[in-house]
N, C-alpha and C positions, 0 to 999 in steps of 0.2 A: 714883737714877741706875743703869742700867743699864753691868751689864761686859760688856766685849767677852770674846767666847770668844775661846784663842788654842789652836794647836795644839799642844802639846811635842811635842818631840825630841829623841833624843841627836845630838851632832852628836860626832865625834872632829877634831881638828886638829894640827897641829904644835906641839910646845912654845913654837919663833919664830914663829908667825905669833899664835899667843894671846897670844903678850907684844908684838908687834907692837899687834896689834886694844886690849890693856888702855890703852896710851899711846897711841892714836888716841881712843878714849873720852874719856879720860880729858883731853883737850884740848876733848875735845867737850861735857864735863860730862851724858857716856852711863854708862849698865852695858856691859859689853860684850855682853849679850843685846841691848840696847838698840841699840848701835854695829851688831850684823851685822842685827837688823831695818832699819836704815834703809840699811845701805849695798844689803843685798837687797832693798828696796824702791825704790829707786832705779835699782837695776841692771833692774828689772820697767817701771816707767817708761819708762825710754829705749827697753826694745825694744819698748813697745808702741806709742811715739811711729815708732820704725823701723819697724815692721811696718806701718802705718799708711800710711806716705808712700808704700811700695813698693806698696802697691793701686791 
């Protein structure tokens, strides 16, 4: 089975919002790399669903 390549990154945040983003995870049974992949891939989603209509 093939792995997907992923890109790293540093990302920096707020102390609140990373403890924010752990208990959002964490309801979500995510990592929190996990939780900000899918809320950013979400958020990519909808604009491309937006972008879309506006053509």
């Amino acid at each position: 089975m093939a792995t997907e390549e992923r890109k790293p990154f540093l990302l920096r945040i707020p102390p609140d919002l990373w403890k924010e983003l752990e208990r959002w995870a964490e309801v979500e049974l995510r990592s929190v790399n996990g939780q900000i992949e899918y809320v950013l891939r979400q958020a990519a989603d909808k604009r491309k669903r937006t972008q879309h209509r506006e053509k």
